[in-house]
PDB file of N, CA, C and O in Angstrom:
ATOM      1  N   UNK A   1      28.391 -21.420 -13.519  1.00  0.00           N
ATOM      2  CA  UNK A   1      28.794 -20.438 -14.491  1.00  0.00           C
ATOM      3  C   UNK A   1      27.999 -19.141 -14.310  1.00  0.00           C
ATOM      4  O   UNK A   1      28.492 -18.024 -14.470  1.00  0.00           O
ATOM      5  N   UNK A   2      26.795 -19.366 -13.981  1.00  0.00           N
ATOM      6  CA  UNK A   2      26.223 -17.975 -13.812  1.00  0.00           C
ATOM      7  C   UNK A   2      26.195 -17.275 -12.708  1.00  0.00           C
ATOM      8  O   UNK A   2      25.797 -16.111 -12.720  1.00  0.00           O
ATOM      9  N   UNK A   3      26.737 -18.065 -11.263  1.00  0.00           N
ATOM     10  CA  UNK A   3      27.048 -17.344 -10.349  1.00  0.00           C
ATOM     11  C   UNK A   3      28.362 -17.252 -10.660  1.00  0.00           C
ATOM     12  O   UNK A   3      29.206 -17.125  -9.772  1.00  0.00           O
ATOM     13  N   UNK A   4      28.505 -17.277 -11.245  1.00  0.00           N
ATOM     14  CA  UNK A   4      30.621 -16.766 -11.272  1.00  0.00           C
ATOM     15  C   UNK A   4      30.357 -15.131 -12.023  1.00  0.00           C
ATOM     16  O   UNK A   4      30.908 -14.119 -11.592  1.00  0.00           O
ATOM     17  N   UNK A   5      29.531 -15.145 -13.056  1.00  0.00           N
ATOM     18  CA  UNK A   5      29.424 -13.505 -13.783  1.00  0.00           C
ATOM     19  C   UNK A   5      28.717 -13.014 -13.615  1.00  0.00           C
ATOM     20  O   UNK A   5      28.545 -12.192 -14.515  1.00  0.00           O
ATOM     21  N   UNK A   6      27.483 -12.925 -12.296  1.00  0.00           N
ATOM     22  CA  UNK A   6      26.733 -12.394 -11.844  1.00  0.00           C
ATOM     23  C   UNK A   6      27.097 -12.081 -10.252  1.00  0.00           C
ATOM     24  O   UNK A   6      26.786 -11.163  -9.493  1.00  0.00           O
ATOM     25  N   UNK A   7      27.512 -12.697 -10.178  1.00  0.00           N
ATOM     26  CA  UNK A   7      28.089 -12.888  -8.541  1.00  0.00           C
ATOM     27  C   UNK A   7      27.337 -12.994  -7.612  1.00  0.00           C
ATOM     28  O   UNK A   7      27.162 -12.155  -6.729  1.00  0.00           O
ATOM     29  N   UNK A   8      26.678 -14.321  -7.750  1.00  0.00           N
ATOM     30  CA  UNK A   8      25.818 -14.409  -6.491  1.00  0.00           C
ATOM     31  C   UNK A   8      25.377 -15.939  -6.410  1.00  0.00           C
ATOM     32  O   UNK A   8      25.040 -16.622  -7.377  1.00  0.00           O
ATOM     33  N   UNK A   9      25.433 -16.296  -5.263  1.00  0.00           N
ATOM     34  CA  UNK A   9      24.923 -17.998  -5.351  1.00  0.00           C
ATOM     35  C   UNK A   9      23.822 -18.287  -5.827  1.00  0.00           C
ATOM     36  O   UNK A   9      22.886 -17.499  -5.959  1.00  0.00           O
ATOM     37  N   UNK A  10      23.834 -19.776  -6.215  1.00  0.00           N
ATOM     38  CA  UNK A  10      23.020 -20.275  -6.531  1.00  0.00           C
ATOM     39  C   UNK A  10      21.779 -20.679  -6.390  1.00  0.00           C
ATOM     40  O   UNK A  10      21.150 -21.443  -7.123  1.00  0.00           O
ATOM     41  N   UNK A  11      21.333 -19.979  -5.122  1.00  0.00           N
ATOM     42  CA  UNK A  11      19.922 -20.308  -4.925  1.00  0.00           C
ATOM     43  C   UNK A  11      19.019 -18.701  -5.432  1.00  0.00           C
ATOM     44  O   UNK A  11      17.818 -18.432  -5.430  1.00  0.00           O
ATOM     45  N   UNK A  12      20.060 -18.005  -5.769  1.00  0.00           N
ATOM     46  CA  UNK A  12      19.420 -16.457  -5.485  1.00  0.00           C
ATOM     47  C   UNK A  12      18.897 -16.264  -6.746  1.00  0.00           C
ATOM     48  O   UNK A  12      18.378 -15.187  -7.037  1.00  0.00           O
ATOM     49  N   UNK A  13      18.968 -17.153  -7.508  1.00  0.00           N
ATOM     50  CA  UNK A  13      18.262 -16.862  -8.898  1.00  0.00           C
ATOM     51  C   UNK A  13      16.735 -17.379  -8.783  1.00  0.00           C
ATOM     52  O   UNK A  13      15.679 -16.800  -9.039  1.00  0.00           O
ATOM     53  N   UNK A  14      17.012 -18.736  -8.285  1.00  0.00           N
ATOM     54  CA  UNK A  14      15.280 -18.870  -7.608  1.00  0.00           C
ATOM     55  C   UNK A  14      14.810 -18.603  -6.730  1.00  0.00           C
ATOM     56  O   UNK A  14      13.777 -19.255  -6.574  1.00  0.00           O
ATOM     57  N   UNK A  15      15.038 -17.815  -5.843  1.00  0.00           N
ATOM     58  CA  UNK A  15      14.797 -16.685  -4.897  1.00  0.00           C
ATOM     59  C   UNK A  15      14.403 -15.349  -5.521  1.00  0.00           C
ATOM     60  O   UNK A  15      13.620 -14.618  -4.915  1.00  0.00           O
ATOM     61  N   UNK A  16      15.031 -14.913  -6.986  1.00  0.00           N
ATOM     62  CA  UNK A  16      14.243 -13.466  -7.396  1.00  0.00           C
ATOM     63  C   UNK A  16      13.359 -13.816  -8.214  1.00  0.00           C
ATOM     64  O   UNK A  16      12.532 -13.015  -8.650  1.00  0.00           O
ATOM     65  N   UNK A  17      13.403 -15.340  -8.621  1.00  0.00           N
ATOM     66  CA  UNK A  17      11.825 -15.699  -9.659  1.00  0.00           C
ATOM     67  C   UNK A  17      10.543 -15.848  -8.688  1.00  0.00           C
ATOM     68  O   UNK A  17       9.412 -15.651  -9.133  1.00  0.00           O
ATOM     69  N   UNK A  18      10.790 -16.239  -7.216  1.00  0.00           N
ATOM     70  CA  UNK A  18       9.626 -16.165  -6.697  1.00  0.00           C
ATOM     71  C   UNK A  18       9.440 -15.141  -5.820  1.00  0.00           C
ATOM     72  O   UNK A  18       8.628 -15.365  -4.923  1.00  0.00           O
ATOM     73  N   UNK A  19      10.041 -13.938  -5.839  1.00  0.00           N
ATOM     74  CA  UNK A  19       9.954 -12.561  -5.730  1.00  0.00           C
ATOM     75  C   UNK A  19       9.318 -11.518  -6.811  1.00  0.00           C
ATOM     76  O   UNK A  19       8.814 -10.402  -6.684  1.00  0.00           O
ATOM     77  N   UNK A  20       9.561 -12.369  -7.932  1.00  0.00           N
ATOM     78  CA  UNK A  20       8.779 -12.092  -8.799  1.00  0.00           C
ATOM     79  C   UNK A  20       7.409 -12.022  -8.815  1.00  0.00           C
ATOM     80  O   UNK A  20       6.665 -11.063  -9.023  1.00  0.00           O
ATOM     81  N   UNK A  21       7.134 -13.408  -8.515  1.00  0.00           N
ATOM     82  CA  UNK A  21       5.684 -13.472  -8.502  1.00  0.00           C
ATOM     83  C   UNK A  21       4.668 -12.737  -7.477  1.00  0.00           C
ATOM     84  O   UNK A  21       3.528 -12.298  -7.622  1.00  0.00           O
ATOM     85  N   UNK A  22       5.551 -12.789  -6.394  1.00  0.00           N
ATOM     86  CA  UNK A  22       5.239 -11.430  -5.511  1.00  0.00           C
ATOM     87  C   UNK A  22       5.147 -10.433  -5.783  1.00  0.00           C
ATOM     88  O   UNK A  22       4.089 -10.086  -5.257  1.00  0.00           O
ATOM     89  N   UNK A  23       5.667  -9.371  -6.448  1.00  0.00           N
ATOM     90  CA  UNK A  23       5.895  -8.042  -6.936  1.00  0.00           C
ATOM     91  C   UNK A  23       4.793  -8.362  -7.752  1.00  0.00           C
ATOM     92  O   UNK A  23       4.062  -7.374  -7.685  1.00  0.00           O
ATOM     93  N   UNK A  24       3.994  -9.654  -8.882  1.00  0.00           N
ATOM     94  CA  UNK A  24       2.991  -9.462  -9.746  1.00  0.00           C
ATOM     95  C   UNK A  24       1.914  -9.466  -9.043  1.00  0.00           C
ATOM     96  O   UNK A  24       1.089  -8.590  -9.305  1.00  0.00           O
ATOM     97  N   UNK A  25       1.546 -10.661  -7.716  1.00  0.00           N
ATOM     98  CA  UNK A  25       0.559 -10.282  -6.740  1.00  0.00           C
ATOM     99  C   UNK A  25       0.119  -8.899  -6.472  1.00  0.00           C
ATOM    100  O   UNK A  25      -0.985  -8.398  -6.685  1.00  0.00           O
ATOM    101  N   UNK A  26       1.493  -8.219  -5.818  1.00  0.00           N
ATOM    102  CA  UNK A  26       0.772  -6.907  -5.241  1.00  0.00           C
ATOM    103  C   UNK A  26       0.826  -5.879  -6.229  1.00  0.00           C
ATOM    104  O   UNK A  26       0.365  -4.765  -5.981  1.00  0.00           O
ATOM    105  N   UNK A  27       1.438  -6.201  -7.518  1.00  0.00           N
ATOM    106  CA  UNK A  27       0.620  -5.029  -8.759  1.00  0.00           C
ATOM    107  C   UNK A  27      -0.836  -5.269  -8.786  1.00  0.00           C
ATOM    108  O   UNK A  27      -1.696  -4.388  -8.774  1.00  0.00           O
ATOM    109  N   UNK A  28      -1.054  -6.694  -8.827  1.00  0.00           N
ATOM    110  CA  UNK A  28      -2.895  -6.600  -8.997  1.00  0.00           C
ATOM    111  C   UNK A  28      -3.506  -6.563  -7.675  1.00  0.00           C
ATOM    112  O   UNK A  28      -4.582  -5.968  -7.746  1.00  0.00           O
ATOM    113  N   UNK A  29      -3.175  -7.068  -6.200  1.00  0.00           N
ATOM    114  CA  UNK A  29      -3.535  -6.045  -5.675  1.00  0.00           C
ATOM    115  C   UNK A  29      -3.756  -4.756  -4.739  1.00  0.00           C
ATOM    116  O   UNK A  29      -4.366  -4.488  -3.704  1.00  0.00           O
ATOM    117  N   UNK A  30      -2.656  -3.894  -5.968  1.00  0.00           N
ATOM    118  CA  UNK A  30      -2.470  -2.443  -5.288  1.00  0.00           C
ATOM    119  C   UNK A  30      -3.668  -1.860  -5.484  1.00  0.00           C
ATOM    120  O   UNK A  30      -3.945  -1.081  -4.572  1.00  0.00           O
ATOM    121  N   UNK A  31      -4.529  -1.947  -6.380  1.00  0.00           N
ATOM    122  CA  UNK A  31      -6.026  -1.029  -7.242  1.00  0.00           C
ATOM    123  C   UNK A  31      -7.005  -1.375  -6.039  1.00  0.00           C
ATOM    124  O   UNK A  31      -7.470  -0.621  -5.185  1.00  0.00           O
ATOM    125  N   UNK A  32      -7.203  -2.937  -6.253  1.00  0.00           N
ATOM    126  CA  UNK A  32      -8.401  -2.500  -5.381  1.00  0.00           C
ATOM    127  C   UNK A  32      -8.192  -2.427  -4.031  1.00  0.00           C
ATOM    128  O   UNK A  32      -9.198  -2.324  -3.329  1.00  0.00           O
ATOM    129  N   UNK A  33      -6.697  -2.468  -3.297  1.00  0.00           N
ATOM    130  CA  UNK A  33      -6.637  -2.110  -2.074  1.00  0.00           C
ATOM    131  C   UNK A  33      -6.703  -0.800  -1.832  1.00  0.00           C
ATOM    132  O   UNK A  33      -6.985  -0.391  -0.706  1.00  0.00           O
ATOM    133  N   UNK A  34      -6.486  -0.088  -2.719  1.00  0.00           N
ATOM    134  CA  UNK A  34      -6.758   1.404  -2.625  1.00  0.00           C
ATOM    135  C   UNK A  34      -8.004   2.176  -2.665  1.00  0.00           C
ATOM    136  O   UNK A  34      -8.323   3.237  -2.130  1.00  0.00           O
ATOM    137  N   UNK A  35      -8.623   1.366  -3.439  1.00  0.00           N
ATOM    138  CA  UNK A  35     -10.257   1.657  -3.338  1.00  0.00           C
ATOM    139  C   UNK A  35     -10.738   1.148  -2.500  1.00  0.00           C
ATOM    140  O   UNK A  35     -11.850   1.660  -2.369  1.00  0.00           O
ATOM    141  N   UNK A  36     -10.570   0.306  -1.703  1.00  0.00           N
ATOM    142  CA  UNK A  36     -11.519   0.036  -0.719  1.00  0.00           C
ATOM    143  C   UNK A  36     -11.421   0.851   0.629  1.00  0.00           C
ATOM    144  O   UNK A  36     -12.297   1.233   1.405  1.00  0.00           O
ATOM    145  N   UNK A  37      -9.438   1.041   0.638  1.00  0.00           N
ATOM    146  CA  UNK A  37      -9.103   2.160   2.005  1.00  0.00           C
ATOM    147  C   UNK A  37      -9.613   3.350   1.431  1.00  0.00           C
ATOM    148  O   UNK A  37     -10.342   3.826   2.302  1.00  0.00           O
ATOM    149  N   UNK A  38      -9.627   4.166   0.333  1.00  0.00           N
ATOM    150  CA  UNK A  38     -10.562   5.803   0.047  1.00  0.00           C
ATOM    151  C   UNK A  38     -11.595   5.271   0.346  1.00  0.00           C
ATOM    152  O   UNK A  38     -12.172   5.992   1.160  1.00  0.00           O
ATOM    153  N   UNK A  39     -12.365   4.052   0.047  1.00  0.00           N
ATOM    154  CA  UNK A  39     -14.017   3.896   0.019  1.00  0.00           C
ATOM    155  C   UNK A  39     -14.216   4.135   1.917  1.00  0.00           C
ATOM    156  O   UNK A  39     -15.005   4.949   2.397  1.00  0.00           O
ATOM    157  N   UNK A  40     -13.517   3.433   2.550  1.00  0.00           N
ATOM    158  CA  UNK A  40     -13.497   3.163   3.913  1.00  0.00           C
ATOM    159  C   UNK A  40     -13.307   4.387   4.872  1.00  0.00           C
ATOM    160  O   UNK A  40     -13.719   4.490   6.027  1.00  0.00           O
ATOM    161  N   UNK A  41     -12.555   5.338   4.096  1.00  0.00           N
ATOM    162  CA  UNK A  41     -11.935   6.376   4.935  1.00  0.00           C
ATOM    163  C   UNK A  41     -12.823   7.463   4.514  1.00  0.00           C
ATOM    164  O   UNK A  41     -13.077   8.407   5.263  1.00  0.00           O
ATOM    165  N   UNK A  42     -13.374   7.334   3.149  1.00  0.00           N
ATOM    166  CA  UNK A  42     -14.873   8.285   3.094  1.00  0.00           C
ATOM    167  C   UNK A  42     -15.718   8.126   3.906  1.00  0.00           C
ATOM    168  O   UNK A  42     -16.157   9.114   4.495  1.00  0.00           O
ATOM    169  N   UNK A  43     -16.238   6.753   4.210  1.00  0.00           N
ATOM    170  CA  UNK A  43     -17.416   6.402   4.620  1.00  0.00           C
ATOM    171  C   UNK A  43     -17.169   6.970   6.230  1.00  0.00           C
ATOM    172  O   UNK A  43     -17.952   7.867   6.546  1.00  0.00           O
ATOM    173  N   UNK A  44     -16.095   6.524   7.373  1.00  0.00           N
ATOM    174  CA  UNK A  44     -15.707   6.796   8.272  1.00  0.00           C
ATOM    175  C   UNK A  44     -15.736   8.644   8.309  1.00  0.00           C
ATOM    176  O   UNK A  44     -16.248   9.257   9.246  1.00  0.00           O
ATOM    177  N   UNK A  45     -15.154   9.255   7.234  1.00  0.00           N
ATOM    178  CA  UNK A  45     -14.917  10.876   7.833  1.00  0.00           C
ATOM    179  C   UNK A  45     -16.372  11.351   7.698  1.00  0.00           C
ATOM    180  O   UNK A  45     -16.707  12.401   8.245  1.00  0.00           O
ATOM    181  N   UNK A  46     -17.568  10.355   6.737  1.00  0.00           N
ATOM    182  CA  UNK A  46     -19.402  11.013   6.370  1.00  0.00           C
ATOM    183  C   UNK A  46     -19.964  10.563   8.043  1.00  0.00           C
ATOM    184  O   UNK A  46     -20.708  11.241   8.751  1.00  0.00           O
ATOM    185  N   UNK A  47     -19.464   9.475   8.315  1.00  0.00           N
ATOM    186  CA  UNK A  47     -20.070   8.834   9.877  1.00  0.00           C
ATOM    187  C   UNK A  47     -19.724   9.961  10.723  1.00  0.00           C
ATOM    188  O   UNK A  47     -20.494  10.464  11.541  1.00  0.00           O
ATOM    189  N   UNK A  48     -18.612  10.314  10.509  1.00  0.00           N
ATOM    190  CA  UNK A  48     -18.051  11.627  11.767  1.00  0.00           C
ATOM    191  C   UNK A  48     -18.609  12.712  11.335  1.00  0.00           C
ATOM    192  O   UNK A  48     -19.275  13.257  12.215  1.00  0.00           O
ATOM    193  N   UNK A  49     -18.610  13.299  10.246  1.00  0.00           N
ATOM    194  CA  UNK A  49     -19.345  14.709  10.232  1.00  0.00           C
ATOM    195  C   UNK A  49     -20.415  14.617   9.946  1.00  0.00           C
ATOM    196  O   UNK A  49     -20.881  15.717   9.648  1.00  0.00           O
ATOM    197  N   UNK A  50     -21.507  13.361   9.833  1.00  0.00           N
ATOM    198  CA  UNK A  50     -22.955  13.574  10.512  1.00  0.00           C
ATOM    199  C   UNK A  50     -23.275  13.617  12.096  1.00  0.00           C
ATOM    200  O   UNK A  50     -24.110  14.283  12.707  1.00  0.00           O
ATOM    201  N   UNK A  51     -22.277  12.632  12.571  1.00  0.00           N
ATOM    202  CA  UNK A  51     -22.309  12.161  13.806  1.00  0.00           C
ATOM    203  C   UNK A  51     -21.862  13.190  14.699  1.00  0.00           C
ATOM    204  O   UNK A  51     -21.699  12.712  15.822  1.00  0.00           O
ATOM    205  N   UNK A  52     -21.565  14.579  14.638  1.00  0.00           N
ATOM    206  CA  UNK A  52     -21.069  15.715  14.769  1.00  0.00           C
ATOM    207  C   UNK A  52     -19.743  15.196  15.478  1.00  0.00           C
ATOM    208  O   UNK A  52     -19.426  15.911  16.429  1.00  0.00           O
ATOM    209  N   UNK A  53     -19.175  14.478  15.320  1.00  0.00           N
ATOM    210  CA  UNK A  53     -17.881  13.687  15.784  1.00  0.00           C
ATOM    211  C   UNK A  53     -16.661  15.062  15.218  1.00  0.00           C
ATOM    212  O   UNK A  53     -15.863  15.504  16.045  1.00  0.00           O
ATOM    213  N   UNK A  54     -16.669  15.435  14.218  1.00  0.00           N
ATOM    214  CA  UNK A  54     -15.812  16.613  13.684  1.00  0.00           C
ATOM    215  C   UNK A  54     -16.208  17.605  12.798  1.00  0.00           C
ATOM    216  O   UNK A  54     -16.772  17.615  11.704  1.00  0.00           O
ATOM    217  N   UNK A  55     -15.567  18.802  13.897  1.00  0.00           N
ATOM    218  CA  UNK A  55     -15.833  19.517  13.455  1.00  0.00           C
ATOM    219  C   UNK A  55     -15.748  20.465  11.843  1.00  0.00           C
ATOM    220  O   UNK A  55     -14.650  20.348  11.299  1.00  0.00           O
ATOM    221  N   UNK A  56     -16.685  21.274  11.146  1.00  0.00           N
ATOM    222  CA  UNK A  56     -16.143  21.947  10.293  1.00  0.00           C
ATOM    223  C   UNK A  56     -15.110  22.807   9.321  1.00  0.00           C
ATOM    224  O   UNK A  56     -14.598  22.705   8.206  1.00  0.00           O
ATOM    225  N   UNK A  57     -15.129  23.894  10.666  1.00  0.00           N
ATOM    226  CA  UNK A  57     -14.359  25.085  11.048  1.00  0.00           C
ATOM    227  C   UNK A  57     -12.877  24.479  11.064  1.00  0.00           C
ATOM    228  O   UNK A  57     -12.860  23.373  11.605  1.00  0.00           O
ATOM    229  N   UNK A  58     -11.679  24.901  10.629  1.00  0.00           N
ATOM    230  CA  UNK A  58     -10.185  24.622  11.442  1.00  0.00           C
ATOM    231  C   UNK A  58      -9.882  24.899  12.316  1.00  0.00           C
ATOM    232  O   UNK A  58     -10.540  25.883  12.657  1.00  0.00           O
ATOM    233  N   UNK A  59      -9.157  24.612  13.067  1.00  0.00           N
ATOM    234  CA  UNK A  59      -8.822  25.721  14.272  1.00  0.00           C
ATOM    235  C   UNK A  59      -7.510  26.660  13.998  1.00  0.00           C
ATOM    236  O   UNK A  59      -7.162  26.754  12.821  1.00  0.00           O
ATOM    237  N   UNK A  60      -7.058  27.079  14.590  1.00  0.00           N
ATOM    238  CA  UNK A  60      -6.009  27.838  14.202  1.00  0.00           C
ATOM    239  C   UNK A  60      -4.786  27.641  15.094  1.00  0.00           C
ATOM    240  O   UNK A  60      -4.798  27.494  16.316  1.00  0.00           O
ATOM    241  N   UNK A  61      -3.526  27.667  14.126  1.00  0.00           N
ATOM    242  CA  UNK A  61      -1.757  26.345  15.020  1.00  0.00           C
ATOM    243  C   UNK A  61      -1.575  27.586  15.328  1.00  0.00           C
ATOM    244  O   UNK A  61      -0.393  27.511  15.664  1.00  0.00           O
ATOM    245  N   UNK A  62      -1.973  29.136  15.526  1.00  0.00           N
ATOM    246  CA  UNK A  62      -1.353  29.872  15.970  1.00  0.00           C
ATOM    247  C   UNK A  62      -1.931  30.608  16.804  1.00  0.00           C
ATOM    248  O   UNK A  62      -3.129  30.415  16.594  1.00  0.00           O
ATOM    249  N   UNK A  63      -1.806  31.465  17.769  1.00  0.00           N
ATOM    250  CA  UNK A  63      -2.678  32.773  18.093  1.00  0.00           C
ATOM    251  C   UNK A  63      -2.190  33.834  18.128  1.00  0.00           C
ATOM    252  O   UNK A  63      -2.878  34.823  18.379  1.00  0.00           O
TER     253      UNK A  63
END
């Protein structure tokens, strides 16, 4: 009955409940994956501009 007014077989209803639980995984963790890649990608660009790895100055896309 409920794939007849939804239109879709019968396994696809327990297929979006454990898609569900997926989508709640990576809400909790989107935060601290994000803090750890800014924490990581700070630490990496302080290693390079002590390490005189990069430079200051821009250069310039034109002349």
């Amino acid at each position: 009955m409920l794939s007849k007014k939804y239109g879709c077989k019968g396994g696809s209803l327990a297929r979006h409940q454990k898609y569900g639980i997926l989508k709640t995984v990576l809400k909790v963790c989107y935060i601290p994956y994000v803090f750890c890649l800014l924490n990581f990608s700070a630490l990496i660009g302080f290693l390079r501009f002590i390490g005189s790895g990069q430079d200051i100055t821009w250069e310039k896309a034109r002349d």
